[in-house]
N, C-alpha and C positions, 0 to 999 in steps of 0.2 A: 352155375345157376345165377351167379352176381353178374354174370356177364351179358346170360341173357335178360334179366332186370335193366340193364343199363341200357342197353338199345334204345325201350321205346322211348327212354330217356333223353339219347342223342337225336335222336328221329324231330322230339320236340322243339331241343335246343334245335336243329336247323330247319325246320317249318318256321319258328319265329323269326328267325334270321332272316330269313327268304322273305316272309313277311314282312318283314318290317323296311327289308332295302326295296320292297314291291310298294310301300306306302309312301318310302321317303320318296321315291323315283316319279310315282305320280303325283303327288303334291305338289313338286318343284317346279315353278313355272319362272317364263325369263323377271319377272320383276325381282324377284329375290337377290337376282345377281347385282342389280344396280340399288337395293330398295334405301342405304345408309348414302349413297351419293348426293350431291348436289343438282340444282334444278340449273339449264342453263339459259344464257343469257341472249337477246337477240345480237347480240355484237357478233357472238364466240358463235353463235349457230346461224349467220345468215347467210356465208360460202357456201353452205350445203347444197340445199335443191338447185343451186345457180351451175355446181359445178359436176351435180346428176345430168342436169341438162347438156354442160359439155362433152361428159362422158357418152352419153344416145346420140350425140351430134358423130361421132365417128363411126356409129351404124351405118348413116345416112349416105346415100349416093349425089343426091345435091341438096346444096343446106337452103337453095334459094329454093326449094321446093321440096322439102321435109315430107316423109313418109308420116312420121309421129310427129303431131302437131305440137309445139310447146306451147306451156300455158303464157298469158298476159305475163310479159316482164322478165320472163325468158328466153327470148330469141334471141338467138344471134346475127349478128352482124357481118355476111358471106365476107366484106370487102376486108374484114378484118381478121379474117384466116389467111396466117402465115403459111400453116404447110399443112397437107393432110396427109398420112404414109398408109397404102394398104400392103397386104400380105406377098405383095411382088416387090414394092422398094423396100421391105425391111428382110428380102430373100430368108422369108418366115425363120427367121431367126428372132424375132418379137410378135406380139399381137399389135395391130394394128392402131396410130394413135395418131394422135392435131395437137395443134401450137397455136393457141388464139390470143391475140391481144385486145383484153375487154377495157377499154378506155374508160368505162359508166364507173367500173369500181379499182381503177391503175391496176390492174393484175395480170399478171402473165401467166399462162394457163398451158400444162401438157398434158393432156388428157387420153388416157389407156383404156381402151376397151375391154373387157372379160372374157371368160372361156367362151372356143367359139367349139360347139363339140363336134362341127363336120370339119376339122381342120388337126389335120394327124401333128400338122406344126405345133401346136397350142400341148396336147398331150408331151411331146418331145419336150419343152421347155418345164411340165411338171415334173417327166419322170426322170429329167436332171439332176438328181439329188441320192444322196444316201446318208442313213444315220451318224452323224460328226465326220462329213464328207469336204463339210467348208467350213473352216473357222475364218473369223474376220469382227477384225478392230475388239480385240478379247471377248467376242462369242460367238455364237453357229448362226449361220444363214442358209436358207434353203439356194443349193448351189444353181441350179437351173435361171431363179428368179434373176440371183448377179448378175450373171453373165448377162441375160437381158438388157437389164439395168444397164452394163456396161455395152452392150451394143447399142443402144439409143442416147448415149452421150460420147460415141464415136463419130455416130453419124451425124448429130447435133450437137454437137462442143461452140462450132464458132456462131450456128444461127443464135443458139442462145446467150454468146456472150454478146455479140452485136445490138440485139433485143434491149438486155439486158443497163448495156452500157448508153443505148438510145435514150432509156426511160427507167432513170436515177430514182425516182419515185413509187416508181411501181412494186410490187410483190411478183416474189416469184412461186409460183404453185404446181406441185405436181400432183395428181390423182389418179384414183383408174377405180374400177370394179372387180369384184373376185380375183380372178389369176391379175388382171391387170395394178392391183393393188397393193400387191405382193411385189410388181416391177416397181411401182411408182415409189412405194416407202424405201426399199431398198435405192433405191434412186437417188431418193431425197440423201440417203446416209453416206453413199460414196461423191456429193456432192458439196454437202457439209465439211468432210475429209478435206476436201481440195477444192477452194472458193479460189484460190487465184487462179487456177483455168478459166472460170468465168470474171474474170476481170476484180477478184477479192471482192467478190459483194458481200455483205454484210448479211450474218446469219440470222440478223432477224428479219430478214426480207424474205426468207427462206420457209417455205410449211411447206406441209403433206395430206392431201385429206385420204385417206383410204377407207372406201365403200364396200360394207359387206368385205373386212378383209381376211385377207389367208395367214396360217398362222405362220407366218416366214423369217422372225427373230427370236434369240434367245432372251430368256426374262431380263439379265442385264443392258441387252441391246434395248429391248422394248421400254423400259422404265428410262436409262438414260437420254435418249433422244424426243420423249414427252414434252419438250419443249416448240419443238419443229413440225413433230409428226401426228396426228387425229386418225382415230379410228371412228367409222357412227355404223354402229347397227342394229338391225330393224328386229325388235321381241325377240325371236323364237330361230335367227339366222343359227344353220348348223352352224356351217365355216368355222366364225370365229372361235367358238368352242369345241371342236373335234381336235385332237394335239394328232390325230393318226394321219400318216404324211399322206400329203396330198395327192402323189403318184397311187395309192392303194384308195384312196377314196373315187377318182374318178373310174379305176378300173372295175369297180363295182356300182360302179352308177346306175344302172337297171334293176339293185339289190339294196339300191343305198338305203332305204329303211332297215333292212337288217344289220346293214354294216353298223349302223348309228347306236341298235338296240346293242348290239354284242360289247359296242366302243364303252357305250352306257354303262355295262352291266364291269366290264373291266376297271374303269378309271373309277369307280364305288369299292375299287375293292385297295386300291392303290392311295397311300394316307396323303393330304397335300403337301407336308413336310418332307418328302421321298420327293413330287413333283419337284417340289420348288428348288429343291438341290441337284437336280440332273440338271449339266448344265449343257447340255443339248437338245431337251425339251423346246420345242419350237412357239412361241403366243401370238396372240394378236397386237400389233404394234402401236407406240405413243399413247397418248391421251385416247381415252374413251368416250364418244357418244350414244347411250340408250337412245332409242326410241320403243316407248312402254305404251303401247294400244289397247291391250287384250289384259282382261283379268281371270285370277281364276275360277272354275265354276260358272263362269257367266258368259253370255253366246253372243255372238258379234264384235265389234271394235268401240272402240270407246277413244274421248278427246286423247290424243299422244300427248303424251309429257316425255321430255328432253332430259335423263338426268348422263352428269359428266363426272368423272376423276381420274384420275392417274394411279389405279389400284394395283398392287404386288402379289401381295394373296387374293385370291378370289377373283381372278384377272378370269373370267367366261370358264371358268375349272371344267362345267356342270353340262351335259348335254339337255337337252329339255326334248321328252318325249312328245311333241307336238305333231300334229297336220297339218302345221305350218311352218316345219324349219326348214324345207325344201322353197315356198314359196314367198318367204318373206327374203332369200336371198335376193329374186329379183329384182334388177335395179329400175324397172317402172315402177315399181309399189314402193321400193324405199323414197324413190324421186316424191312421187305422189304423198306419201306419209310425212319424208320432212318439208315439204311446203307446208301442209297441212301443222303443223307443229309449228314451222314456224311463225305463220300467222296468228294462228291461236296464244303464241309468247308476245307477238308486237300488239294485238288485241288488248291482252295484259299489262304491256307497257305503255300502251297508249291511253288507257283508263288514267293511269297513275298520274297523267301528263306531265312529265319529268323534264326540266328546263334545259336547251340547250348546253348551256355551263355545265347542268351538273351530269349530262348523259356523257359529256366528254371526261368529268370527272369517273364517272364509272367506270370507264373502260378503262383507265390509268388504272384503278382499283385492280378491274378483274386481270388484267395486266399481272398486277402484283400479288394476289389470289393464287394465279396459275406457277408462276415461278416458286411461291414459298410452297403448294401443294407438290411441284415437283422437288424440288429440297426435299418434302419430307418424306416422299414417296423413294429418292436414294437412300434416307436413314432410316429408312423402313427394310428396303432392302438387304443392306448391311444386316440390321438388328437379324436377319431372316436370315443368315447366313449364306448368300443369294452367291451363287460362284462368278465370281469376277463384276462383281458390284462393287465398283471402289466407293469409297467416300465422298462425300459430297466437297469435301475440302479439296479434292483433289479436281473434282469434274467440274462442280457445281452443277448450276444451271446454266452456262456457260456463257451468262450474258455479263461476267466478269472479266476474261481471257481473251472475248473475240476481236480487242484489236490487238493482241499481241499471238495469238495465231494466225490472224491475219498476213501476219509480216514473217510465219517461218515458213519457210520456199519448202517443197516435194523434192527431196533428193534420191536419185536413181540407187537403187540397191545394191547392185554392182560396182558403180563407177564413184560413187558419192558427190556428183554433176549435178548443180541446180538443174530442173526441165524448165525452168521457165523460161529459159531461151530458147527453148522449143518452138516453133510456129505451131504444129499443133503435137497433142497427145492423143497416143493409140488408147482406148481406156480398157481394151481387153487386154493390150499388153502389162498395161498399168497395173491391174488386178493378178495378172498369173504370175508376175515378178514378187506379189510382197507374201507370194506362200510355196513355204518349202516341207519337203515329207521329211516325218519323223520315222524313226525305225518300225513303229509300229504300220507306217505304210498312210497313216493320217497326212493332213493338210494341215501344215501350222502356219502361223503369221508370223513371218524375217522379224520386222519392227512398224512402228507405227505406220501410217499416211501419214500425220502431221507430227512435226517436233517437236516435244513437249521438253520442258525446264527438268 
């Protein structure tokens, strides 16, 4: 009899249950994910729509006669296109990407295109992977993405160091969209590893922007190289917050709203404390840029607002049941959205009319802003018990260390041979020499890329 008394009892407790994760789940809109961050700046946010535009630039069949028009103040310069690779020079072993040299702001520009879904090549490079298939520099990467990576600075090693050593002043920039962003950040990291291939440039010449990115780093990878590397995404982008690998999300592509609710309904039941210690959980990489359009309850778009940081916990955890996480991926709308931001930011800053001297002081500022937010955002980590989060004493923000790893040579695995007597380096070979299997049949890392004290 108590037994049957107790049912409609349980029945209750999980009706509320249900309800209550059915309340939290609609409620939750993308602004919540950024709502404690910082507003950001025109300095920090003005690469963006500059460098959406170079990304639509490698759609294009001729850039002197653009399919998509660029707006006023983003067009490019044909005469100053280095190289442009379609899916026959990169014998669809990468997505298709260009090398632009923009003179207007010294930057050096490699820009990666995204998933192209009639291109079976493009799928081959996601379903490249398996759960702790690739570890690399003490955490997991999506193994398909490397190899990319490591195929585009095979075939580009010496245009880019030429480039590079031409124009001493310039930045050096990689990007891309979706799958392409996923190439370009990982890019940016086995690049970082090894700057005297490229003639030791100096790692702060060094960024990343990744657009609408894939989640392709482990939390320690993604926090520590916040320095270098930029995420920006648009409200309601699934991507960056699905952790479910990427090989299973395009195969359901035709289904991907249910994939998304089912993902939903699973990572609500998984505590963030459990995430945050798997330490082959895959994030979205570096620094983060919101762009926050849409409120909730209310219909239409509204002015964007730009918030940034370098968050640990609550890094996109959250799917957001939207009709719009499939279409804010887009990179015409993201394009279109952070222009629109960012003029609305210089609108603002132009009100203020802030005096030559002191906009230059600012930037020194957010300069120094970004470095101690990333400091804290590794003893954030540590405190988090973050697996293979070392200390910031050890890491830093690395703009302590980088002329004295500058100066320690890449020694071969095998031989213990500086390469830099190498005329050039294979970089696929480079990459499969610094990992050996464990008994359990895994990928482990020999020893570092760079020599550390």
């Amino acid at each position: 009899m108590s037994i049957l008394c107790g049912l409609p009892l349980l029945e209750c407790v999980y009706c509320l249950a249900c309800a209550r994760w059915a309340w939290k789940r609609c409620l939750h809109n993308a602004g919540h994910d950024s709502e404690t961050w910082g507003l950001a700046t025109p300095e920090e946010f003005e690469p963006v729509p500059r460098l959406c535009r170079y990304i639509l630039a490698v759609y294009e069949n001729d850039l002197r006669h653009p399919l998509y028009e660029p707006p006023r103040g983003y067009r490019m310069n044909p005469d100053c296109l280095i190289m442009k690779r379609n899916y026959r020079d990169t014998q669809r072993k990468v997505p298709p990407y260009l090398l632009y040299l923009d003179h207007d702001h010294n930057d050096i520009v490699l820009a990666i295109r995204g998933l192209n879904l009639a291109k079976e090549s493009d799928y081959a490079v996601l379903l490249d992977n398996k759960l702790g298939k690739r570890k690399f520099d003490g955490g997991y990467v999506h193994n398909g993405l490397l190899k990319a990576a490591g195929c585009i600075l095979n075939a580009e090693c010496d245009v880019l160091k030429e480039v590079v050593e031409k124009y001493p002043n310039y930045t050096l920039t990689f990007t891309g969209h979706s799958l392409g962003s996923g190439v370009a950040a990982l890019l940016t990291i086995v690049v970082v590893q090894n700057r005297d291939q490229l003639g030791n440039i100096d790692r702060k010449r060094l960024r990343c922007y990744a657009i609408a990115p894939a989640r392709c780093m482990s939390l320690n990878l993604a926090v520590r190289y916040a320095d270098v590397i930029n995420s920006v995404v648009l409200q309601d982008d699934f991507l960056p917050r699905t952790a479910t690998p990427l090989e299973d999300i395009f195969k359901s592509i035709l289904c991907l709203p249910c994939l998304l609710c089912l993902r939903c309904m699973r990572d609500t039941c998984i505590s963030e404390e459990r995430m945050l210690k798997d330490p082959r959980r895959l994030y979205a990489p570096g620094r983060l840029y919101h762009i926050v359009e849409r409120k909730p309850f209310r219909c239409g778009r509204f002015p964007p607002v730009v918030r940034t940081a370098v968050p640990v916990d609550g890094r996109f955890e959250h799917i957001v049941l939207s009709c719009n996480a499939t279409s804010d991926h887009a990179i015409v709308w993201i394009e279109k959205e952070a222009e629109r931001a960012l003029e609305l930011i210089q609108e603002k800053d132009h009100t203020l009319e802030i005096p030559a001297t002191q906009r230059m002081e600012r930037q020194a500022t957010i300069a120094k802003d970004h470095r101690d937010e990333h400091n804290a955002a590794l003893q954030r980590a540590v405190t988090l018990a973050v697996p293979d989060a070392f200390p910031p004493t050890q890491y830093g923000t690395f703009y302590e260390k980088d002329d004295e790893d500058s100066q320690n040579p890449i020694h071969d695995s095998s031989t213990g041979s500086s390469r830099t007597s190498r005329t050039k380096e294979n970089w696929d070979e480079l990459i499969e020499r610094l990992f050996e299997r464990d008994d359990s049949g895994h990928m482990m890392l020999k020893k570092p890329l760079i020599a550390t004290d």
